[in-house]
Steps between C-alpha positions, in 0.01 A plus 500: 500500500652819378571782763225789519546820357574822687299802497702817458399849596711788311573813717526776210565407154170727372497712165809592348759227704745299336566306791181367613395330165838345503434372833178350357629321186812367757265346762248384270786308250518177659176454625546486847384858616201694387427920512100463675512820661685818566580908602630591204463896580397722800256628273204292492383562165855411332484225717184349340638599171820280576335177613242537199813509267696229702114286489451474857178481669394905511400449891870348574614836333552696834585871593791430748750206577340518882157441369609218256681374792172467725253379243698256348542388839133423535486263152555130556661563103697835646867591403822281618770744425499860403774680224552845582603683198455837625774784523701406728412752841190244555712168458531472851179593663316299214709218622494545841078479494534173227768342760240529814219414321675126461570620073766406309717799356688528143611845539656741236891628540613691720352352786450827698571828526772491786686257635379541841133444346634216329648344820167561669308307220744190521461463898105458334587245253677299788234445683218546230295125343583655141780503284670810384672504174670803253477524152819529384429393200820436342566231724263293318673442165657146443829636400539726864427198625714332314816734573418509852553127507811493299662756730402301830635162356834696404446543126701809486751392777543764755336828454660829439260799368151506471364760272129605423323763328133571433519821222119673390481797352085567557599802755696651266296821479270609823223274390320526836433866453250370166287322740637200430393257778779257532746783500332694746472261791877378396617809575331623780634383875191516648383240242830317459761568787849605529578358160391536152731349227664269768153388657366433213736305289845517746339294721431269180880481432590467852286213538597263194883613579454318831287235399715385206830559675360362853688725740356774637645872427653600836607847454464787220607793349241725308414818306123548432438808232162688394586624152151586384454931666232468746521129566486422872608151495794313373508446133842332406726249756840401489586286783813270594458221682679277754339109502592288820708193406604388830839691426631851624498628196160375364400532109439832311238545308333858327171549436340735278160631497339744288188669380676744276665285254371641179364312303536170705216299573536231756844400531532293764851245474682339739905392455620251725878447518712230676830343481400259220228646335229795435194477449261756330109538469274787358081568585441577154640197378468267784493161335884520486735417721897540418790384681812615412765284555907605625636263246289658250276303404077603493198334634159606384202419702146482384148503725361135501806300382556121630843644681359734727497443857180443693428847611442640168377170334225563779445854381473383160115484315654436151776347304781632376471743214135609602565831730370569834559849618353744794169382555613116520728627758284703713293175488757261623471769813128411571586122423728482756254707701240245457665206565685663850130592616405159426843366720393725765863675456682719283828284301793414701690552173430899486489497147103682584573847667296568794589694769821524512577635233233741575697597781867484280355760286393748693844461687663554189254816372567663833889439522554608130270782572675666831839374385466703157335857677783492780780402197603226812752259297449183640176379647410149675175373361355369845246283458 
């Protein structure tokens, strides 16, 4: 008898988001969660208007995450998880009433808007019946998966830089100031905290660099820039990076972030190098993995070939030659999802992040943050 399928809620994701119908197609891929009812905008009109175009039931449309939270409550049929795809200043308390209302929480990057709110969340999650996982997305793709492995079994031999860069060029011009709704909350910090390039696709970088590499980044050296006139939040990020290795003089890395990056669209690549080899991968063409040899020599590796290990064979839908790209991976997120709220436990493996990673990124937004306005040199990363 197959497993029962989880109701979701959505938290935001009404007219004019990106992210919530992404959500939607990513849950809904392998058949294991379904959308039956959401808050898709404090607005309660919009709100109807969103669940009519997502083809939920119109009374299961509802005006505010707190009311969804209650009614649903009272259905024998009512939600099993929420997704809150909101900006991000409501991540937490959105989370905080799913958590104590016994929900299950996929919750958009970054996690929080402070660290200290992000600390109070996880002392929740601790003690809470539901899971708590974080999209970060690119986590999901076969090939990440893939390197991570290779690096942990000592593919590359023994590490020596990490580098990482995720290079738009959308915020080029002050796009918020045409009304432009994704730009506006972006770059406000009431809406979207100390950071704006480097908590909304830093924190991105940050998190495959340690999840591929798999040491954490124990110290850091930044300078955070707003080159668009009238911009209060960062817009470009150049950042070095010290990775713990267990030695004194750990593994340097650099990571760059940027909105700015004319005519760039979503450049996300990570370069892993090691005694013996480097390896390379690229977002926008993520069904290749290459591994650059010392003595020269190439390897070429494709999504759902027979010589992949079983981390991204698991994170593989099709074979080889057939390409699986963003949504596929933001779906292996609520797989994994589904099947840990089935085990009654997030992975042991941590290859789905939950909270701590909410809590490394917000460490890492605030460090890069102060260490940048007080031009500090060397900062530990503390958490």
């Amino acid at each position: 008898m197959s497993d029962p399928i989880l109701r979701l809620g959505m938290i935001g994701g009404g007219p004019g988001s990106f992210i919530g119908p992404v959500h939607r197609m990513a849950a809904e891929l392998d058949g294991r969660i379904r959308l039956v009812a959401g808050a898709f905008s404090s607005d309660a009109e919009r709100s109807r208007q969103a669940g009519a175009g997502y083809g939920i039931d119109p009374a299961r449309a509802y005006p505010s995450h707190q009311a969804m939270i209650a009614a649903e409550r009272q259905r024998a049929d009512g939600i099993d998880l929420v997704a809150i795809v909101t900006p991000n200043h409501l991540h937490v308390p959105a989370s905080l009433d799913a958590l104590n209302a016994g929900l299950h929480v996929m919750c958009d990057k970054p996690a929080a808007l402070s660290l200290a709110e992000m600390q109070g969340l996880a002392g929740v999650v601790a003690d809470a019946r539901g899971l708590y996982a974080l999209t970060h997305t690119y986590t999901g793709y076969p090939l990440v998966r893939e390197a991570r492995a290779l690096v942990a079994a000592g593919r590359l031999g023994r590490l020596r830089k990490v580098v990482v860069e995720y290079s738009q060029g959308w915020l080029s011009t002050a796009l918020e100031q045409t009304g432009s709704k994704q730009a506006g909350w972006r770059t406000d910090p009431a809406l979207s905290g100390l950071g704006g390039c480097i908590g909304d696709i830093g924190v991105h970088a940050f998190n495959l660099a340690e999840y591929v590499a798999g040491a954490p980044v124990r110290e850091l050296c930044a300078d955070l820039s707003i080159m668009v006139p009238g911009r209060r939040l960062d817009d470009d990020c150049n950042i070095l990076l010290r990775f713990d290795d267990g030695t004194a003089q750990g593994v340097p890395g650099v990571l760059h972030a940027s909105q700015i990056a004319a005519g760039d669209r979503n450049g996300l690549r990570l370069r892993v190098f090691g005694t013996e080899a480097g390896l390379d991968w690229s977002q926008e063409v993520p069904n290749i993995l290459t591994i650059h040899g010392l003595d020269g020599r190439t390897e070429v590796l494709h999504t759902g070939a027979g010589n992949l290990g079983p981390a991204a064979r698991g994170a593989t839908r099709l074979p080889t030659g057939h390409p699986e790209g963003y949504i596929e991976a933001f779906a292996n997120l609520y797989r994994d999802f589904a099947a840990a709220i089935r085990a009654g436990a997030m992975p042991a493996d941590g290859c789905l992040p939950g909270v701590e990673a909410g809590l490394r990124g917000m460490a890492f937004i605030e460090t890069a943050v102060a260490n940048s306005q007080a031009r500090a040199g060397w900062s530990r990363l503390g958490v």
